[in-house]
Residue frames relative to the residue before (quaternion, step in Angstrom):
aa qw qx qy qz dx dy dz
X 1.0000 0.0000 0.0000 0.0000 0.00 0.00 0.00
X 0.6495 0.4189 -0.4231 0.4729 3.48 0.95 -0.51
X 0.7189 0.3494 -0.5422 0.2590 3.51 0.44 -0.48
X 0.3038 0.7066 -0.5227 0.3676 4.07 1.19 0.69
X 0.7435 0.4973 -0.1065 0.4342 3.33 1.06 -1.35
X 0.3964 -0.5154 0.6479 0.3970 3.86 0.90 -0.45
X 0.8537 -0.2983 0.2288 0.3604 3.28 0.08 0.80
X 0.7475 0.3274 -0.1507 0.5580 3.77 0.95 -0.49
X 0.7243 -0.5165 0.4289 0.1572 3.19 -1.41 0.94
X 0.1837 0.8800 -0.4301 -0.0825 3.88 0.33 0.66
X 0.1763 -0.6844 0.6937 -0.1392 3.53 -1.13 1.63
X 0.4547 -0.4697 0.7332 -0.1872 2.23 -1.97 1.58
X 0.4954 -0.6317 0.5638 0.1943 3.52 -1.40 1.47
X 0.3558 -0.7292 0.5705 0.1273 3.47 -0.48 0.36
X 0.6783 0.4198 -0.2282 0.5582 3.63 1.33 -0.73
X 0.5966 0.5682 -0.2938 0.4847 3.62 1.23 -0.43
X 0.6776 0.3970 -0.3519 0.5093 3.59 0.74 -1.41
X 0.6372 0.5268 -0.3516 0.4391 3.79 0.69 -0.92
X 0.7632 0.3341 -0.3544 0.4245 3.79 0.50 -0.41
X 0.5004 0.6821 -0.3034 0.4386 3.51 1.42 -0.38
X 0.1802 -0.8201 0.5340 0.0988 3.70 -0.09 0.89
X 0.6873 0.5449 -0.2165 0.4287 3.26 1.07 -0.01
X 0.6651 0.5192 -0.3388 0.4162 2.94 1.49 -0.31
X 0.7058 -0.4945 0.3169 0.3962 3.61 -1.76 0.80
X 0.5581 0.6950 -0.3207 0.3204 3.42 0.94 -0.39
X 0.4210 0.5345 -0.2448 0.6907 3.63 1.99 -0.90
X 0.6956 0.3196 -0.3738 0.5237 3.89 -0.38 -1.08
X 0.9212 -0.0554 -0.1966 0.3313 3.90 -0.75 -0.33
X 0.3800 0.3884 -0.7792 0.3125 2.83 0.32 1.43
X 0.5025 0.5159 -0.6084 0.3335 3.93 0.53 -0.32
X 0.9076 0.2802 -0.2696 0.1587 3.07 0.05 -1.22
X 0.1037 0.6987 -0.5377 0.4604 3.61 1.59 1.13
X 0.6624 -0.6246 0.4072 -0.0730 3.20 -1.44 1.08
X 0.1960 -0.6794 0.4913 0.5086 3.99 0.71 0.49
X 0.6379 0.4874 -0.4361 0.4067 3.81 -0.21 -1.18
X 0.6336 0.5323 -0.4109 0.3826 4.08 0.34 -0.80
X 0.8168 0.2271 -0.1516 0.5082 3.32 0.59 -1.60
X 0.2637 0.6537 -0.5335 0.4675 3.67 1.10 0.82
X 0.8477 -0.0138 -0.1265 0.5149 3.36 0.29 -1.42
X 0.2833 0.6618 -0.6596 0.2163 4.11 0.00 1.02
X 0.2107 -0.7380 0.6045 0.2132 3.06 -1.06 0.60
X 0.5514 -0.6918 0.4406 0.1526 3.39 -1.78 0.76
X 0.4949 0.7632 -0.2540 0.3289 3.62 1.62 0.91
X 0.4856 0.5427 -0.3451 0.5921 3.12 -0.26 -0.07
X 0.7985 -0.3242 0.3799 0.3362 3.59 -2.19 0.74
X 0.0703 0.7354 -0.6721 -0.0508 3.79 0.53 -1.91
X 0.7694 0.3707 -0.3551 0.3801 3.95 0.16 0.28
X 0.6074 0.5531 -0.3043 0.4822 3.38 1.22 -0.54
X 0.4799 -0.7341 0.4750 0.0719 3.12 -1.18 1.55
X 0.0916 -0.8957 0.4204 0.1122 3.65 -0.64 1.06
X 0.1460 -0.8199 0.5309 0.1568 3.96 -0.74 -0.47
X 0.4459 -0.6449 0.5959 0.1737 2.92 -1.02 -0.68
X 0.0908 -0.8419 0.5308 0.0368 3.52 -1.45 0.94
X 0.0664 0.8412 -0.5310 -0.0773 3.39 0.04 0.26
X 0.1076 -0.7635 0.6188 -0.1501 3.94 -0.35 1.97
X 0.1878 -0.7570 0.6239 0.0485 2.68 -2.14 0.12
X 0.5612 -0.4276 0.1732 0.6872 3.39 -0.17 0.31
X 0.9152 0.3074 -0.1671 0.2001 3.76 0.02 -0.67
X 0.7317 -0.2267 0.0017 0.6428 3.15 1.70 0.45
X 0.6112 -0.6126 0.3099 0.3938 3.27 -1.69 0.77
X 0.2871 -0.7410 0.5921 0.1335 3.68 -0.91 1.00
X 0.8319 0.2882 -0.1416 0.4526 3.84 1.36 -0.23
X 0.3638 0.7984 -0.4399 -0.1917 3.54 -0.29 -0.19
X 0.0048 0.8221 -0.5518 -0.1406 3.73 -0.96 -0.28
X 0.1099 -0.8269 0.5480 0.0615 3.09 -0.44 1.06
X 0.5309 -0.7162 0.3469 0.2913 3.92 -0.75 0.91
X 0.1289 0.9212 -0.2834 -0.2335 3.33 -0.09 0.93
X 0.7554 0.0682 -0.3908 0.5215 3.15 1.15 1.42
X 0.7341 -0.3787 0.1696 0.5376 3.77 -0.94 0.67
X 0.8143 0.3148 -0.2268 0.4317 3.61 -1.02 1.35
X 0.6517 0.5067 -0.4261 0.3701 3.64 1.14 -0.53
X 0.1858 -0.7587 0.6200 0.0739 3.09 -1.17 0.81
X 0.7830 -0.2778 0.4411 0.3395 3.62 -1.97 0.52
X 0.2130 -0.4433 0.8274 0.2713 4.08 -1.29 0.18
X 0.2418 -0.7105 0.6513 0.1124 2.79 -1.43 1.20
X 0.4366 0.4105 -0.5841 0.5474 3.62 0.66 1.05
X 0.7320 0.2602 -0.4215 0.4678 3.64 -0.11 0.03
X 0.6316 0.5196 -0.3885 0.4245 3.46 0.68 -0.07
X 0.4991 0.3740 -0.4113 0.6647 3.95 1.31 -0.64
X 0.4956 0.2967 -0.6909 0.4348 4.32 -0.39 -0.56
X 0.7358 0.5684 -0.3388 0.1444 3.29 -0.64 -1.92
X 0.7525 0.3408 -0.2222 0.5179 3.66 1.38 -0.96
X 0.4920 0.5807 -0.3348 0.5556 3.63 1.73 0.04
X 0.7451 0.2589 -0.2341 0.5683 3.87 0.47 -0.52
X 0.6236 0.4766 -0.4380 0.4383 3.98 0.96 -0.43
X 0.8224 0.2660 -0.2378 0.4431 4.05 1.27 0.02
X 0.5446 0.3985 -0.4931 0.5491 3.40 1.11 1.19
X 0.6571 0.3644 -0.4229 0.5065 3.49 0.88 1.00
């Protein structure tokens, strides 16, 4: 996660995204499941921002970095990214 950050750990207010009706963080938790958020558990950090790399031997051919609680990768740019990161 730090190498997401330049080197630093990147968080995200929890009290902000939660008061923020607008944020992505409102959209999927609706669309989570009663039986899902039945069994989630409340452990773990939960503030630290994540992403995604997608490398090859010679350099990073993907990146995505979350930019708030819940965003995820297009997985079409993420299959290119694992389609051109193994024919080099």
């Amino acid at each position: 996660f730090k190498t997401l950050g330049g080197g630093v750990v990147r968080k995200k207010s929890f009290l902000l995204a939660l008061l923020n009706p607008f944020s992505t963080m409102y959209k999927a938790y609706r669309n989570i499941d009663a039986k899902t958020k039945a069994d989630a558990t409340l452990t773990g950090e939960g503030l630290i921002m994540g992403g995604l790399f997608v490398v090859n031997k010679h350099r990073v051919v993907f990146q995505h970095k979350e930019k708030d609680f819940g965003t995820v990768a297009p997985i079409e740019m993420v299959l290119d990214a694992v389609d051109e990161a193994v024919k080099k």
